[in-house]
C-alpha positions in Angstrom: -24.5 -14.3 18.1 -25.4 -10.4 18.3 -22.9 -8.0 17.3 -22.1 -5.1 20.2 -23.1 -2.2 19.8 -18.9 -1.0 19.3 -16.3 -3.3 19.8 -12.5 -2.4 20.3 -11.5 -0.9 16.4 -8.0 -2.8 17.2 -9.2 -6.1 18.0 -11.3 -6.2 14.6 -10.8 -9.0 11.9 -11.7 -11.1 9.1 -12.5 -14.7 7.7 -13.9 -15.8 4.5 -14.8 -19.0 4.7 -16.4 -21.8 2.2 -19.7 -23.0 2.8 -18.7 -26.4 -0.5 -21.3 -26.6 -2.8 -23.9 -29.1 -1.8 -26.0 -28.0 1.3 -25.2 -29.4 4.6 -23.0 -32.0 2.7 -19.5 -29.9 2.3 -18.8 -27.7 5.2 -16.2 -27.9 7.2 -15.9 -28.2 11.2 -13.7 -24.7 11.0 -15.8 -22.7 8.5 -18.9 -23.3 10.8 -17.4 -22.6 13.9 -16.3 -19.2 11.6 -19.5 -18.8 10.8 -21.5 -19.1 14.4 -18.6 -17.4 16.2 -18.5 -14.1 14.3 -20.2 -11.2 15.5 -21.2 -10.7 11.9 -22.1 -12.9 9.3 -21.8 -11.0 5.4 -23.2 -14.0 2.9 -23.0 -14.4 -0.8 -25.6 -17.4 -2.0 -27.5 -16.7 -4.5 -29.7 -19.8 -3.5 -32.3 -18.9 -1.4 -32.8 -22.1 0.2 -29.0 -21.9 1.3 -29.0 -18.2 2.5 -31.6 -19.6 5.0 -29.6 -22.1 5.9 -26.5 -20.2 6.6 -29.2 -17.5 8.3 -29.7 -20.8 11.0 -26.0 -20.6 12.2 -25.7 -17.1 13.3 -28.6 -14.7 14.4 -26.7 -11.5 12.5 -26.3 -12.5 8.5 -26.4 -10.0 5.8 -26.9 -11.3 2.4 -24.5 -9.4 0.2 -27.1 -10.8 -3.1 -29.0 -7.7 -3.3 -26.0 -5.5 -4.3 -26.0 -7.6 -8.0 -28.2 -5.1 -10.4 -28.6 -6.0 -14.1 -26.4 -3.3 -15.9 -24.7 -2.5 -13.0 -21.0 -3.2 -13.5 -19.3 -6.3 -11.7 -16.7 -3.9 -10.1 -19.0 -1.8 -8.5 -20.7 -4.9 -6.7 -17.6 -6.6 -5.5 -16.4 -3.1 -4.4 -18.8 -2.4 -2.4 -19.4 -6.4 -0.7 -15.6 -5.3 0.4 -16.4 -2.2 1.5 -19.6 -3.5 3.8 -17.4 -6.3 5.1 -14.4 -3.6 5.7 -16.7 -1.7 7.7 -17.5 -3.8 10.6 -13.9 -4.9 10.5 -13.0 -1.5 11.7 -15.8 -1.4 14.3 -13.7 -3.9 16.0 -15.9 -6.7 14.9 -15.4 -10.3 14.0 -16.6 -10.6 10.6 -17.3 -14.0 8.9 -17.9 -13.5 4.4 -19.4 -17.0 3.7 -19.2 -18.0 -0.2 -20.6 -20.6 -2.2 -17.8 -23.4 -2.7 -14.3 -22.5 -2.1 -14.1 -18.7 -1.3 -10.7 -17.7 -3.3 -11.7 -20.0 -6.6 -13.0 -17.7 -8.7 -14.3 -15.3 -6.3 -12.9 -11.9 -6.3 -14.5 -10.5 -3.1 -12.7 -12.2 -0.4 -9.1 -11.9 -2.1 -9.5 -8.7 -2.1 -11.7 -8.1 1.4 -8.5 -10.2 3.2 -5.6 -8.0 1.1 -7.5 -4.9 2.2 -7.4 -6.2 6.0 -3.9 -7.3 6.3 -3.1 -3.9 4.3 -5.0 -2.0 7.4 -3.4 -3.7 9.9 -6.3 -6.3 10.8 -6.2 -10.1 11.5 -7.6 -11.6 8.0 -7.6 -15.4 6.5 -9.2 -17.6 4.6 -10.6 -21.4 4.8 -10.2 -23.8 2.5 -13.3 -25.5 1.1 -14.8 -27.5 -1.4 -14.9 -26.0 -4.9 -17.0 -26.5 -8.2 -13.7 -27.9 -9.7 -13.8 -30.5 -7.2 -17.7 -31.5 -8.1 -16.7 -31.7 -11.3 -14.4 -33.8 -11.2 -16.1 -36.8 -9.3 -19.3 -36.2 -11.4 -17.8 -36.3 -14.2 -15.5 -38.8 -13.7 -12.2 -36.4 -14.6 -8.6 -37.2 -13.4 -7.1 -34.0 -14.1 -3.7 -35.7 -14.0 -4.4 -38.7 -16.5 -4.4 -35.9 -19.4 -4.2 -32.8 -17.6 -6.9 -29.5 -17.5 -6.4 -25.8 -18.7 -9.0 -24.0 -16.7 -9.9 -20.5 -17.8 -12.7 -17.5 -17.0 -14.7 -17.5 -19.8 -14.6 -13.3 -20.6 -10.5 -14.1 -20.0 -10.2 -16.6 -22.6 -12.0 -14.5 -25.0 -10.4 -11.2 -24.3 -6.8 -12.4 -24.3 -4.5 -14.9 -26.4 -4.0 -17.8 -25.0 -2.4 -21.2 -26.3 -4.4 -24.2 -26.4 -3.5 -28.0 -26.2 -6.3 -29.9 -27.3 -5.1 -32.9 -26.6 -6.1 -32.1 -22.5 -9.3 -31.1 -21.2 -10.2 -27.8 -21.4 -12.6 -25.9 -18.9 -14.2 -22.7 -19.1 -15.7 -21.2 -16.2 -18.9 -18.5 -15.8 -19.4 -19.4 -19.6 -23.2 -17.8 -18.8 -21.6 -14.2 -18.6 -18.9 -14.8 -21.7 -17.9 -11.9 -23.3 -19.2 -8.9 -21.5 -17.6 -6.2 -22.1 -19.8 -4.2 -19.8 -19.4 -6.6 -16.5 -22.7 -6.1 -16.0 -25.0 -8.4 -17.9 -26.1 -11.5 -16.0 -26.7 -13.9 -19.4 -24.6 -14.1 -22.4 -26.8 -13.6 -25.9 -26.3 -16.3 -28.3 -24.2 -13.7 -30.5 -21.8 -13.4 -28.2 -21.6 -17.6 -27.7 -21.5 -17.9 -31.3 -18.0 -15.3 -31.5 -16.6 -18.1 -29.0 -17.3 -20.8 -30.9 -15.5 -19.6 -34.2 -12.6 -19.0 -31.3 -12.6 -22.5 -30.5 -13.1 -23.8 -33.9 -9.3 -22.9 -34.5 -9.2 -26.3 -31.8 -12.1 -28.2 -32.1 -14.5 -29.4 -34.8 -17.8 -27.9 -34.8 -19.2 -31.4 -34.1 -16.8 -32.2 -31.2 -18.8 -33.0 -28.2 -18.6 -30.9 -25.0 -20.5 -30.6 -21.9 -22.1 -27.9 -19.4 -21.9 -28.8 -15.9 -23.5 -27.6 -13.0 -23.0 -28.6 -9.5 -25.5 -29.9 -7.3 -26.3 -27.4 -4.7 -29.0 -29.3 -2.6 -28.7 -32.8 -1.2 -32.0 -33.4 -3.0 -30.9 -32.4 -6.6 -28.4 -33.5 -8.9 -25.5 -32.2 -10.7 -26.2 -30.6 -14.4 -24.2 -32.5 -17.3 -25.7 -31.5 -20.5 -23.5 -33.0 -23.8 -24.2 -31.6 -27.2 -21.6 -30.8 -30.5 -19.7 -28.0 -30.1 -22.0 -26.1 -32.9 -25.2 -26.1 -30.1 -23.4 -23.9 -28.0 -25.2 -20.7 -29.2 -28.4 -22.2 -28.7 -27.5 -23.9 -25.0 -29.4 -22.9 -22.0 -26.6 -21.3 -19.3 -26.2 -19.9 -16.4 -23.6 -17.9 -14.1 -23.2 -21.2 -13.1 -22.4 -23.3 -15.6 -19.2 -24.3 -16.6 -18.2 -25.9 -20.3 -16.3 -28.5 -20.3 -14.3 -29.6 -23.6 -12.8 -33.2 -23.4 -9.3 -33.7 -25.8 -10.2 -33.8 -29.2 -6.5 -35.6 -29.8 -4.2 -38.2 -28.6 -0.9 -36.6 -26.2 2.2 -36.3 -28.2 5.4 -38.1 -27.4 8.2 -35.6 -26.6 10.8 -37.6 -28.9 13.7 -35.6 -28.4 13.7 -35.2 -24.6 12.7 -38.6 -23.6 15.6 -39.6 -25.8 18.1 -37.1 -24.3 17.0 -38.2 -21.0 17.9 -41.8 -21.7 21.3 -40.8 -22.6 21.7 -39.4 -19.5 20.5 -42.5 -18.0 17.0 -41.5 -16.9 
């Protein structure tokens, strides 16, 4: 669908929708209808392949991809992907951002592109879609109730203090850009991977196996699931898009003391 040439400022508004994470395989009825519907269409692959794709539902896409710059701070990016999207909202337009996977799982841009339109005044939500986390756990086989999961941001968990059970899986997203200070480096230098091992060695033995995972993102290719000790990690070939995955390295812990109080209640 063209976008007129001014539409009525009022009647403007926003959806960011979900696009899953294999081609063709995970979108949703609603998210497409989103997507050929809008006026215009602000997209965030950084596959190629599926930019095209997505390029096939509507006639007026923008790829929000060329606003990344190596050295140019994260911030700054996702500032301005709000501030492009925000624009055409104001014009009156129906505006459609379309993410890879799930659009609020760690995704920064449409949070804060749908606060910013409900703050304005503007009609704004967001779909529901299928997530990396939810890959991940079919192709790896993970219940993420039979033990439980801590999921962190990699640069999070490394910045801040956080407690650790090792005894349930524990999952560290964007582990490709740990540790950057700057937010703008696209890669993490083995230096930096090797300061986050001697974090988790406070957890884990250096020879305790863990995994990086990447979701399959064509219908023709398969998901990443690379296992090596914990001591490769320096060495490891990753991406922005690979997540690590550390299985338990210990057996749960039986609460005693409040299974015991909870039979004397008659639990």
């Amino acid at each position: 669908m063209n976008a007129p040439e001014d539409g009525n400022p009022a009647s403007g508004r926003l959806v960011c929708v979900g696009v899953g994470m294999t081609m063709g395989a995970h979108i949703a009825p609603r998210a497409r209808s989103h997507i050929e519907q809008a006026d215009v269409v602000f997209s965030a692959m950084s596959d190629p392949i599926v930019e095209l794709w997505v390029q096939g539902m509507n006639q007026n896409v923008r790829s929000l991809q060329p606003l990344y710059r190596e050295g140019k701070p994260r911030r700054e990016t996702y500032r301005e992907m709000v501030d492009a999207m925000m624009m055409e909202v104001r014009r009156g337009l129906r505006v459609c951002g379309a993410f890879y996977g799930h659009p609020g799982v760690f995704a920064q841009v449409p949070h804060a592109a749908v606060a910013k339109a409900r703050a304005e005044g503007y009609q704004a939500s967001m779909e529901a879609a299928v997530s990396a986390e939810d890959c991940l756990y079919a192709d790896l086989g993970i219940d993420p109730g039979a033990v439980g999961c801590q999921h962190f941001e990699a640069s999070q968990f490394m910045f801040y203090v956080r407690r650790i059970d090792p005894s349930a899986y524990l999952i560290l997203w964007q582990i490709g850009v740990a540790g950057d200070l700057t937010t703008g480096r696209l890669s993490t230098v083995a230096g930096v991977k090797g300061v986050l091992v001697e974090l988790l060695q406070a957890d884990y033995p250096l020879s305790h196996p863990v995994i990086a995972y990447e979701a399959a993102t064509l219908p023709i290719s398969t998901p990443r699931i690379d296992r090596f000790p914990l001591d490769q990690l320096p060495t490891a070939a990753l991406t922005a898009a690979t997540t690590l995955v550390i299985p338990p390295a210990l057996p749960m812990r039986r609460n005693e003391w409040v299974v015991e109080r909870l039979r004397l209640m008659g639990g």
